[in-house]
N, CA, C and O atoms as CSV, one atom per row, in Angstrom:
chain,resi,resn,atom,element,x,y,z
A,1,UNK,N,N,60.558,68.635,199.776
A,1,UNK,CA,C,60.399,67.884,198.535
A,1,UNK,C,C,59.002,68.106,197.935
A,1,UNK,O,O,58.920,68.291,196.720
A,2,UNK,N,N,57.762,68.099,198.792
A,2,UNK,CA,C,57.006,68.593,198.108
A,2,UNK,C,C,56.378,69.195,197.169
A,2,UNK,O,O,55.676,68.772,196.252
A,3,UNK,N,N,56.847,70.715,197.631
A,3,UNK,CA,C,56.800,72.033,196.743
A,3,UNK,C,C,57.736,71.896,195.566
A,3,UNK,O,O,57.402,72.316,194.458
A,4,UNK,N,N,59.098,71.219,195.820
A,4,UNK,CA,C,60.132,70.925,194.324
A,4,UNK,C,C,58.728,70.152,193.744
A,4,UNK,O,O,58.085,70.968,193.082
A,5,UNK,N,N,58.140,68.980,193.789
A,5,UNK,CA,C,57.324,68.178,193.257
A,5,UNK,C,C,56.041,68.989,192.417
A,5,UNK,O,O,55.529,68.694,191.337
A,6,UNK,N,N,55.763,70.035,193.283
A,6,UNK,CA,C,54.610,70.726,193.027
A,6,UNK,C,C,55.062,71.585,191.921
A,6,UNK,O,O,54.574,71.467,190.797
A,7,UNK,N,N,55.916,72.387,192.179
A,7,UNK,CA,C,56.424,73.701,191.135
A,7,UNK,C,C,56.886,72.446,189.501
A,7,UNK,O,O,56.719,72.760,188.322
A,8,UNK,N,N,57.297,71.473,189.872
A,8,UNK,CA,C,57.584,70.727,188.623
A,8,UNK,C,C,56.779,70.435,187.959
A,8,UNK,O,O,56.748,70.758,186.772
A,9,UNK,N,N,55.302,69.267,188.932
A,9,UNK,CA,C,53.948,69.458,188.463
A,9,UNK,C,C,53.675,70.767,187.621
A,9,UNK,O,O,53.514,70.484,186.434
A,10,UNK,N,N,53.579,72.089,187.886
A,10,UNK,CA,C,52.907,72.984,187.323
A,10,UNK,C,C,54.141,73.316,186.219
A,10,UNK,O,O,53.606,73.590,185.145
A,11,UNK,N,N,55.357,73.371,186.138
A,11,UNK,CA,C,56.138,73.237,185.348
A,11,UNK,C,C,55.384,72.467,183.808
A,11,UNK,O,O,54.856,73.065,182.871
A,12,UNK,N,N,55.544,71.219,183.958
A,12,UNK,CA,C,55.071,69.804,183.096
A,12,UNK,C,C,54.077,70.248,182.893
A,12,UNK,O,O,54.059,70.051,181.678
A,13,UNK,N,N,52.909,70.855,183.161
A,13,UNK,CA,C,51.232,71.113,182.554
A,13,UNK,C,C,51.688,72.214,181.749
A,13,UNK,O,O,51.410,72.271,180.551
A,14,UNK,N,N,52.578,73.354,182.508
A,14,UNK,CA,C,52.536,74.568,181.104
A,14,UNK,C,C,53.322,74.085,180.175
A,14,UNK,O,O,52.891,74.513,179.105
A,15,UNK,N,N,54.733,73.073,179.911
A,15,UNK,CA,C,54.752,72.877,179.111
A,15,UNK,C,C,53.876,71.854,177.881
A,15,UNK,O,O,54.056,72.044,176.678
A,16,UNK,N,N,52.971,70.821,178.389
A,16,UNK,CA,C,51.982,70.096,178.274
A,16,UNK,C,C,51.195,71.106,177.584
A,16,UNK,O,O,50.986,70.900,176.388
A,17,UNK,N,N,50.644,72.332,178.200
A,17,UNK,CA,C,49.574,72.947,177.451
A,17,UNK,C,C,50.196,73.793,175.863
A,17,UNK,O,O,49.601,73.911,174.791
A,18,UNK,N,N,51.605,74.279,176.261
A,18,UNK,CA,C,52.364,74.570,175.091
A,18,UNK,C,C,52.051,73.903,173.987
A,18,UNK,O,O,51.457,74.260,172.969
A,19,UNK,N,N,52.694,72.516,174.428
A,19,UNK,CA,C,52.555,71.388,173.431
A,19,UNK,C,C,51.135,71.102,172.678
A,19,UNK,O,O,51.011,70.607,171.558
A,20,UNK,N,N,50.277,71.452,173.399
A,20,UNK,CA,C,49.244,71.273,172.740
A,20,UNK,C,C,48.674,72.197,171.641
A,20,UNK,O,O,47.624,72.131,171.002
A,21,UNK,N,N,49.789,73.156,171.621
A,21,UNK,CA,C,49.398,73.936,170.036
A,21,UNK,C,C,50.437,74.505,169.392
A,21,UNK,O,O,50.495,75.467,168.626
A,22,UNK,N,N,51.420,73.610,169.909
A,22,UNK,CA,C,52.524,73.803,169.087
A,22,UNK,C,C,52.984,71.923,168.243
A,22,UNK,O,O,53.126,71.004,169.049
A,23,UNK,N,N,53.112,71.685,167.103
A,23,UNK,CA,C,53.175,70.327,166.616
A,23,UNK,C,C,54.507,69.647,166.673
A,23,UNK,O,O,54.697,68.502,166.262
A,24,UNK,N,N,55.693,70.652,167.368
A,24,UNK,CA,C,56.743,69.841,167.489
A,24,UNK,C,C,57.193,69.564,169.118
A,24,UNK,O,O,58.269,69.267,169.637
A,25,UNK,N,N,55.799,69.817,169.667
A,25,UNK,CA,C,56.276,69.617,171.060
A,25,UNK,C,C,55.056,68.646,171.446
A,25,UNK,O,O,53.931,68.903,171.017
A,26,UNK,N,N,55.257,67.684,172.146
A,26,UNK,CA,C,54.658,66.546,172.908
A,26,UNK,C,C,53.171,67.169,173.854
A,26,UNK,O,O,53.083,68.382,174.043
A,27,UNK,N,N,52.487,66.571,174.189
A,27,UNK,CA,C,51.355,67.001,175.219
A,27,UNK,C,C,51.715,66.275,176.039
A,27,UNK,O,O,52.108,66.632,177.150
A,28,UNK,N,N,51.630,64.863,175.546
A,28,UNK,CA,C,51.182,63.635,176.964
A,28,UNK,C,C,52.364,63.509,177.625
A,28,UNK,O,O,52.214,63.606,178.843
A,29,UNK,N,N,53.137,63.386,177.380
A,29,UNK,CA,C,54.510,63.107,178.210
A,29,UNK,C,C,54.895,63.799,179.149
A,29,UNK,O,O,55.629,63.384,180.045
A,30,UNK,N,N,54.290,65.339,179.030
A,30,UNK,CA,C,54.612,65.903,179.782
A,30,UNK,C,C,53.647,65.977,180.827
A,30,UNK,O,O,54.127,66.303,181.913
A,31,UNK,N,N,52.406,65.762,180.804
A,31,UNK,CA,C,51.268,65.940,181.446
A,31,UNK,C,C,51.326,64.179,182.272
A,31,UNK,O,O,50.651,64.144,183.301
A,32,UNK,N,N,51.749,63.379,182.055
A,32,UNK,CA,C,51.814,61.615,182.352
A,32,UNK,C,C,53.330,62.402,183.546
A,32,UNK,O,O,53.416,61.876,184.655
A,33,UNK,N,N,54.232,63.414,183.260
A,33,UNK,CA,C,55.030,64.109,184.487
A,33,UNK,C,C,54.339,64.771,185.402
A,33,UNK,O,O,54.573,64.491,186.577
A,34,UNK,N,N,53.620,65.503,185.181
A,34,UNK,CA,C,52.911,66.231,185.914
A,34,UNK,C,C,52.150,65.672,186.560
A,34,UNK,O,O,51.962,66.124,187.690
A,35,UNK,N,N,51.414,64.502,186.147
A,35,UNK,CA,C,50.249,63.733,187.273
A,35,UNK,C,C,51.241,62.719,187.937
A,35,UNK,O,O,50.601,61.898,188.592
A,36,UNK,N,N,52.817,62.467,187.994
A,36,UNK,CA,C,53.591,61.928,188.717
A,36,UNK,C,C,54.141,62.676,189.658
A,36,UNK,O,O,54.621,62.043,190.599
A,37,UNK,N,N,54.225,63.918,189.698
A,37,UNK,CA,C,54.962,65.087,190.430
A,37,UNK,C,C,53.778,65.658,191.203
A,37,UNK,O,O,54.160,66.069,192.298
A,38,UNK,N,N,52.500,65.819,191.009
A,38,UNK,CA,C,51.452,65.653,191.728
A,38,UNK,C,C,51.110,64.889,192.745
A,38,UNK,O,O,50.884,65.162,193.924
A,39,UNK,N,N,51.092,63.605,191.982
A,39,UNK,CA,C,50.777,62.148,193.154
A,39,UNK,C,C,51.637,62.391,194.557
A,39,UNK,O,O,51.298,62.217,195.728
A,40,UNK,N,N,53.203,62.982,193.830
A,40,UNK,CA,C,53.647,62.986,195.088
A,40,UNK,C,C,53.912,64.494,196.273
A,40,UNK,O,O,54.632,64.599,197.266
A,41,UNK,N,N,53.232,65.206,195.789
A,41,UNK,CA,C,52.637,66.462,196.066
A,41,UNK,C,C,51.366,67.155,196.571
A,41,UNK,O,O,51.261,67.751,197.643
A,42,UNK,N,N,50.166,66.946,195.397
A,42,UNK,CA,C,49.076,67.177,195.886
A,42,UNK,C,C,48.052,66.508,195.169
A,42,UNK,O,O,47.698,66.780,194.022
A,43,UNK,N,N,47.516,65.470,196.025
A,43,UNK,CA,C,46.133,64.924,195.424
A,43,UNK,C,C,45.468,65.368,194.732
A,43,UNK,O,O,45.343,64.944,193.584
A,44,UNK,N,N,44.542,66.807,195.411
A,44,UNK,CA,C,43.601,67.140,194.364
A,44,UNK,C,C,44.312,67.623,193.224
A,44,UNK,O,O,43.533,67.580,192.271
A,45,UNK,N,N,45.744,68.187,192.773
A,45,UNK,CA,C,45.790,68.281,191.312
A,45,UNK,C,C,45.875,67.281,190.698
A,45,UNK,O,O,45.305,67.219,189.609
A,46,UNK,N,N,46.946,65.679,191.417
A,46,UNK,CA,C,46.462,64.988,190.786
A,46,UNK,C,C,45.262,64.102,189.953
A,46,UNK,O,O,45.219,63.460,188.903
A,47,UNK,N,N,44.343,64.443,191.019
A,47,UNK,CA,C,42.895,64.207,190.271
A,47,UNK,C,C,42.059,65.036,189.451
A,47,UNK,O,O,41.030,64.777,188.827
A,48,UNK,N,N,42.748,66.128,189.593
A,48,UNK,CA,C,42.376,67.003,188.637
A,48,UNK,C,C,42.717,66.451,186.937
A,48,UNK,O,O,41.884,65.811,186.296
A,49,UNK,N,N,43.506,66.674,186.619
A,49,UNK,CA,C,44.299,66.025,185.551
A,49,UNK,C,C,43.726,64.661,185.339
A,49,UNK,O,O,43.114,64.334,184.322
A,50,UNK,N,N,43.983,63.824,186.447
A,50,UNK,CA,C,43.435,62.540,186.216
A,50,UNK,C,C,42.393,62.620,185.343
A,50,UNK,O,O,42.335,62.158,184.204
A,51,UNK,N,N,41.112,63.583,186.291
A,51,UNK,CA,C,39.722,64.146,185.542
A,51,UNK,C,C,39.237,64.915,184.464
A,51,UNK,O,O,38.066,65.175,184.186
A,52,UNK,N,N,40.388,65.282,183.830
A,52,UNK,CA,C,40.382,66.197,183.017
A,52,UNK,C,C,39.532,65.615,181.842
A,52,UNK,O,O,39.897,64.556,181.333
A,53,UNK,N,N,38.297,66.324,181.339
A,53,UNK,CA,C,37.798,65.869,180.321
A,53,UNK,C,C,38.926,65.260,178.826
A,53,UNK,O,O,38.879,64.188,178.221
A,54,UNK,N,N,39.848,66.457,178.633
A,54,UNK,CA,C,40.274,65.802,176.881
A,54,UNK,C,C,41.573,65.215,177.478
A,54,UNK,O,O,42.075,64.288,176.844
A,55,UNK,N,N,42.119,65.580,178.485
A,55,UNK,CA,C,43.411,63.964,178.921
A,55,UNK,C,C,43.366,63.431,179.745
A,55,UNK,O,O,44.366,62.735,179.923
A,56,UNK,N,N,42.340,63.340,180.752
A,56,UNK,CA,C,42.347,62.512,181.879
A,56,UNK,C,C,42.119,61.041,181.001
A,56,UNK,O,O,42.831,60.172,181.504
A,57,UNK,N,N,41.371,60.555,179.899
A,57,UNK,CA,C,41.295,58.954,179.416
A,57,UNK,C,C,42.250,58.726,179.535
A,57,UNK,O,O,42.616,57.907,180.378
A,58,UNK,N,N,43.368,59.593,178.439
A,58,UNK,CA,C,44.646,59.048,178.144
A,58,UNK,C,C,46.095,58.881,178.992
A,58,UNK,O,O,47.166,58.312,178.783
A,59,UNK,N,N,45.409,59.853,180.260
A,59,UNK,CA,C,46.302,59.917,181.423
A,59,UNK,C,C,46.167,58.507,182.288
A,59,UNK,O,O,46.972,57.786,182.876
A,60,UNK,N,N,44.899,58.487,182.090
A,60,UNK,CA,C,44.546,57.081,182.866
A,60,UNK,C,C,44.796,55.317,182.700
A,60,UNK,O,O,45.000,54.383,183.476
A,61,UNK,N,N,44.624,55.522,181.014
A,61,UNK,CA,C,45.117,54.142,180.429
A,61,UNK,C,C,46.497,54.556,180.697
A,61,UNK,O,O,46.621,53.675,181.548
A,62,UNK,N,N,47.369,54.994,180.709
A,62,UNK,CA,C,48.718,54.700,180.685
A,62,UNK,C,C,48.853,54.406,182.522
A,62,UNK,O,O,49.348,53.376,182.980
A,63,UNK,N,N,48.557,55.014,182.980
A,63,UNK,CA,C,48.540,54.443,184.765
A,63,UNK,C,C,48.269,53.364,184.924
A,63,UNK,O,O,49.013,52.531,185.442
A,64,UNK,N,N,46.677,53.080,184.334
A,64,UNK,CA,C,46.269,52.182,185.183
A,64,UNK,C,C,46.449,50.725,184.334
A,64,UNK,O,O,46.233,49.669,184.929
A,65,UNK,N,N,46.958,50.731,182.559
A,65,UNK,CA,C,47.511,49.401,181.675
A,65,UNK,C,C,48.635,49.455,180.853
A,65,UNK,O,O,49.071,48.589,180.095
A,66,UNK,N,N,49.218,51.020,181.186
A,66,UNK,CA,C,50.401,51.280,180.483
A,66,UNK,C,C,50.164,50.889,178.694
A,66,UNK,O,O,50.760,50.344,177.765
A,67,UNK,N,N,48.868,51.591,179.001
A,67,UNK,CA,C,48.280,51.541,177.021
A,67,UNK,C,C,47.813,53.076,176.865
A,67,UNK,O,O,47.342,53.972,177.565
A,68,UNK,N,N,48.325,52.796,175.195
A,68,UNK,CA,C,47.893,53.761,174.180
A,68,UNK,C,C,46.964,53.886,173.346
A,68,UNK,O,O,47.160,53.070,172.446
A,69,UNK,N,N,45.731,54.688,173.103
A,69,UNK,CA,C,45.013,54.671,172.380
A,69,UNK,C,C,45.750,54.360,170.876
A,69,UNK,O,O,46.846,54.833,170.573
A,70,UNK,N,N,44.835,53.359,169.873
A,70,UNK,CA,C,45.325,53.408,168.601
A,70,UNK,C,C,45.673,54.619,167.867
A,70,UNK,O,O,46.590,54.839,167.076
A,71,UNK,N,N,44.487,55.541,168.423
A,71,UNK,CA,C,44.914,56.656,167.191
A,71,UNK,C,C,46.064,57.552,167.667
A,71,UNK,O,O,46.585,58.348,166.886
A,72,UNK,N,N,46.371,57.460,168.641
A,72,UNK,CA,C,47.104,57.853,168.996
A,72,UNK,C,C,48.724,57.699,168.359
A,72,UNK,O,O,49.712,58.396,168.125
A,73,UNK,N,N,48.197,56.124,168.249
A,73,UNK,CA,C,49.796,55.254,168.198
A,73,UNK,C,C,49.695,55.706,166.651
A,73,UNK,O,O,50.667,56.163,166.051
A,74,UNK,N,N,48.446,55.537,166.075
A,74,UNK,CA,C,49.184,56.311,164.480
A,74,UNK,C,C,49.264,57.240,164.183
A,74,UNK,O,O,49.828,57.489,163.118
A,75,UNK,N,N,48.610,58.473,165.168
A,75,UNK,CA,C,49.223,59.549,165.538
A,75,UNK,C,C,50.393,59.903,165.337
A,75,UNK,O,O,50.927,60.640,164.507
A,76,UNK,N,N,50.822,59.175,166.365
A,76,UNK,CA,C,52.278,59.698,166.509
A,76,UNK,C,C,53.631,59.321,165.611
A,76,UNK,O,O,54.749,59.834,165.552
A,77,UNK,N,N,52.959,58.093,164.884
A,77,UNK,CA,C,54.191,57.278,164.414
A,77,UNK,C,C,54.148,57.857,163.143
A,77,UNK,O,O,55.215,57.839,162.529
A,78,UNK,N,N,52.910,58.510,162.436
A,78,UNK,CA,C,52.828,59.027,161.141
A,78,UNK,C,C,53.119,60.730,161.387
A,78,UNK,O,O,53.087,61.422,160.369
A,79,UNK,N,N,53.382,61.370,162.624
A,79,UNK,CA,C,53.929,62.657,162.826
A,79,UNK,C,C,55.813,62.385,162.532
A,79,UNK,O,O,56.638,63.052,161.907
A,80,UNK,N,N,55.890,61.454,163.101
A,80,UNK,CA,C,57.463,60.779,163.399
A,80,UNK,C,C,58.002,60.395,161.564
A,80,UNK,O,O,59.059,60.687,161.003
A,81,UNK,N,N,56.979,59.771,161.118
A,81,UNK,CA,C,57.411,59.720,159.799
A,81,UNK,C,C,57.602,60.991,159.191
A,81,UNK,O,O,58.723,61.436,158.945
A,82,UNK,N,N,56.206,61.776,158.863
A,82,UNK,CA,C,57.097,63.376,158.410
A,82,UNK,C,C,57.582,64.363,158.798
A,82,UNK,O,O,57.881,65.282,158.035
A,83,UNK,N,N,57.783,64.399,160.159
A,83,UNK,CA,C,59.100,64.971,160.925
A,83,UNK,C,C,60.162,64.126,159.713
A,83,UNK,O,O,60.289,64.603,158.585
A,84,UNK,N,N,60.638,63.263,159.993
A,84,UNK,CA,C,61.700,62.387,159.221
A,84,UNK,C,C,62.048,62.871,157.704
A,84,UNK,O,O,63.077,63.192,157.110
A,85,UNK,N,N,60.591,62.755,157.364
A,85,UNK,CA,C,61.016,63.267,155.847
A,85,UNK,C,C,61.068,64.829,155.861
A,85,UNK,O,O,61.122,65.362,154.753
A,86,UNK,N,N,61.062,65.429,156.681
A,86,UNK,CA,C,61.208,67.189,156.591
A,86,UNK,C,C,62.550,67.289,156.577
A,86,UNK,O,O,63.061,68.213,155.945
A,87,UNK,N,N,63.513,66.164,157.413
A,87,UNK,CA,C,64.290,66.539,158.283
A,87,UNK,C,C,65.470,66.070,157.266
A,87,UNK,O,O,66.545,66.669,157.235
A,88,UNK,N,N,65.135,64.754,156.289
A,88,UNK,CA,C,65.743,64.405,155.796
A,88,UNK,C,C,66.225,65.259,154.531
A,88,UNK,O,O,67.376,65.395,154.117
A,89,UNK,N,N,64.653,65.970,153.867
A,89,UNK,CA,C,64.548,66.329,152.637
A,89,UNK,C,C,65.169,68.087,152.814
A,89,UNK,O,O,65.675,68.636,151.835
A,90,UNK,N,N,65.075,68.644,153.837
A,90,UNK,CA,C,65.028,70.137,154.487
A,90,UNK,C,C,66.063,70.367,154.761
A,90,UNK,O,O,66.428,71.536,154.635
A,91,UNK,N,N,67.143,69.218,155.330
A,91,UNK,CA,C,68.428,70.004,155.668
A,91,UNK,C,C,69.700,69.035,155.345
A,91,UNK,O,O,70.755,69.275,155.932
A,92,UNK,N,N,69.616,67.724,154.238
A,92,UNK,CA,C,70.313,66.853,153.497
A,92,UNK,C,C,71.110,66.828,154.744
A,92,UNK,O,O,72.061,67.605,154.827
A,93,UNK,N,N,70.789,65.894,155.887
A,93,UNK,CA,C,72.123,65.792,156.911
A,93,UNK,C,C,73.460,65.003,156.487
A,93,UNK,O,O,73.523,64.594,155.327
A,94,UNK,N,N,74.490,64.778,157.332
A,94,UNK,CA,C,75.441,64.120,156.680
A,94,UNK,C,C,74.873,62.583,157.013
A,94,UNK,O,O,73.968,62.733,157.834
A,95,UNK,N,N,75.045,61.147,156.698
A,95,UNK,CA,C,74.915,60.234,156.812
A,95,UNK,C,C,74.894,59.907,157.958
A,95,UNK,O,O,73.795,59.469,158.297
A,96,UNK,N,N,75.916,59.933,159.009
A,96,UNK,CA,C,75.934,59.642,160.278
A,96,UNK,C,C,74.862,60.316,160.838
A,96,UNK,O,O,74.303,59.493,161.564
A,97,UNK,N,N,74.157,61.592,160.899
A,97,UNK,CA,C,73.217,61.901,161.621
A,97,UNK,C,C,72.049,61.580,160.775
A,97,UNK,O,O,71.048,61.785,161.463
A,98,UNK,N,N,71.820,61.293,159.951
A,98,UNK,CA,C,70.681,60.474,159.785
A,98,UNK,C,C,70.349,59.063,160.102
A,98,UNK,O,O,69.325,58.386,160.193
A,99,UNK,N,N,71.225,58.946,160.193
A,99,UNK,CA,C,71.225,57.580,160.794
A,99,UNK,C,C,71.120,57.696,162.207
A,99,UNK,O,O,70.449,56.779,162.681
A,100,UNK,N,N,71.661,58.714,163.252
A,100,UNK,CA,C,71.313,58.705,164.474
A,100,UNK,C,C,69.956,58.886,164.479
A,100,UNK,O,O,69.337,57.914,164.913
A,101,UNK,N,N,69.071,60.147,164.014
A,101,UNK,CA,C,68.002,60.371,164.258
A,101,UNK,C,C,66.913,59.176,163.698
A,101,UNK,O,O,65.790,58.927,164.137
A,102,UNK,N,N,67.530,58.631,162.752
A,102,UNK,CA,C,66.363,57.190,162.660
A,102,UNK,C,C,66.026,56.288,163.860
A,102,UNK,O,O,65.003,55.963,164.463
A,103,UNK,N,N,67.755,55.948,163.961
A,103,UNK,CA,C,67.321,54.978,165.121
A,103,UNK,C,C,67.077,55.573,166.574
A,103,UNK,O,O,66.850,54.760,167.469
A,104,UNK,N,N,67.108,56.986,166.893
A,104,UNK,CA,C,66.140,57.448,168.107
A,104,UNK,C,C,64.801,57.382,167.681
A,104,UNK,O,O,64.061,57.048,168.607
A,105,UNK,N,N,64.057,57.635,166.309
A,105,UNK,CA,C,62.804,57.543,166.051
A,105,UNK,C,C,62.447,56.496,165.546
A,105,UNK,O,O,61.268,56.527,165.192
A,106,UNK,N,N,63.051,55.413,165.325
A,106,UNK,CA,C,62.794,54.002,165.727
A,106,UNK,C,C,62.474,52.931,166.498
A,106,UNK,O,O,61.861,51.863,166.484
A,107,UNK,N,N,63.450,53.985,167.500
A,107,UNK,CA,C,63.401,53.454,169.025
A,107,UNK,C,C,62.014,53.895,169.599
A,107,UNK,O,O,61.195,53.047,169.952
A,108,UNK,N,N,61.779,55.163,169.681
A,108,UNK,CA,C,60.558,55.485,170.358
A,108,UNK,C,C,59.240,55.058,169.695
A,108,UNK,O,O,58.208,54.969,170.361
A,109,UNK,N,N,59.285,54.761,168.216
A,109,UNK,CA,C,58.040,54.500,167.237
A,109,UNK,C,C,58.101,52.350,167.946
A,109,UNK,O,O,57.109,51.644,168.128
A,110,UNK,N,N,59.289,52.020,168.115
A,110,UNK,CA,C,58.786,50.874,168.583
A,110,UNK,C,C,58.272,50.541,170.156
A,110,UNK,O,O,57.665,49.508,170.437
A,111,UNK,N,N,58.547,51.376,170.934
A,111,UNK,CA,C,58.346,51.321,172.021
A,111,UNK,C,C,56.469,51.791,171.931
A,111,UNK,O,O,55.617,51.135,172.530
A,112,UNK,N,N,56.194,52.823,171.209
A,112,UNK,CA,C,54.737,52.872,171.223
A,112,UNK,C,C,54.017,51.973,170.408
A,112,UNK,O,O,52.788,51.910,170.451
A,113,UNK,N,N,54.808,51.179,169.567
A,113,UNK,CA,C,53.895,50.461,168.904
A,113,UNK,C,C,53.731,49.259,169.687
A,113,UNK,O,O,52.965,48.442,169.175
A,114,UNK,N,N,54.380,48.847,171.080
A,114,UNK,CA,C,54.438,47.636,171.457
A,114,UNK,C,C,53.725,47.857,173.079
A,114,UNK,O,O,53.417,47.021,173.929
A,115,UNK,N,N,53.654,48.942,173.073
A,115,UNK,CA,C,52.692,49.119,174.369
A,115,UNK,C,C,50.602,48.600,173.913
A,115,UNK,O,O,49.960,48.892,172.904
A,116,UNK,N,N,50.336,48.116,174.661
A,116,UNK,CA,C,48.984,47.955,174.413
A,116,UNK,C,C,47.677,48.896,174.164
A,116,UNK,O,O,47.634,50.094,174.446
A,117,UNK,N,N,46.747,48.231,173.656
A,117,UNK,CA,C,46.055,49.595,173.321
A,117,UNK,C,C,45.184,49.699,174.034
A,117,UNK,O,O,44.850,48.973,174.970
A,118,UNK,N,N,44.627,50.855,173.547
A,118,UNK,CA,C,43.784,51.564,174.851
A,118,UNK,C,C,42.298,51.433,174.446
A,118,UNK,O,O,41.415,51.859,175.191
């Protein structure tokens, strides 16, 4: 189980580092996997990451208060808004799937807006 843990860890960081320069793919989520697949694998990467100058803060408030930096939270919720309007205006979906994709990005825009801040 380990090594599954480990290869997933390093899995979750390359896609994590992807994400970080690509704008329709996530950073933290995947990297908040990776320092979970670590923990139960190998310490020092987990503290690596933990330590990481530009995500170890944000790796850490979510561990250690299950909070989000503000800018973050409007970060993300104002990416989520024009995703929305690209999505709406770019490919006129039929009604029913706009309506699905609201309320998945409803769902997740309330779940970060109700976590605490960092």
């Amino acid at each position: 189980m380990r090594l599954l843990f480990l290869a997933l860890g390093w899995l979750f960081v390359a896609i994590g580092i992807v994400g970080a320069f690509l704008p329709v793919l996530p950073t933290t989520p995947f990297l908040l996997l990776a320092v979970a697949c670590f923990a139960r694998s190998s310490p020092r990467l987990e503290a690596w990451l933990l330590d990481h100058p530009k995500f170890g803060p944000s790796l850490r408030n979510w561990r250690e208060k299950g909070a989000i930096a503000r800018k973050a939270k409007v970060a993300a919720i104002s990416l989520m808004a024009v995703s929305y309007a690209v999505f709406w205006f770019g490919t006129s979906p039929p009604l029913w799937r706009a309506a699905l994709v609201a309320a998945v990005m409803l769902g997740s825009a309330t779940f970060i807006v109700t976590r605490p801040d960092a």
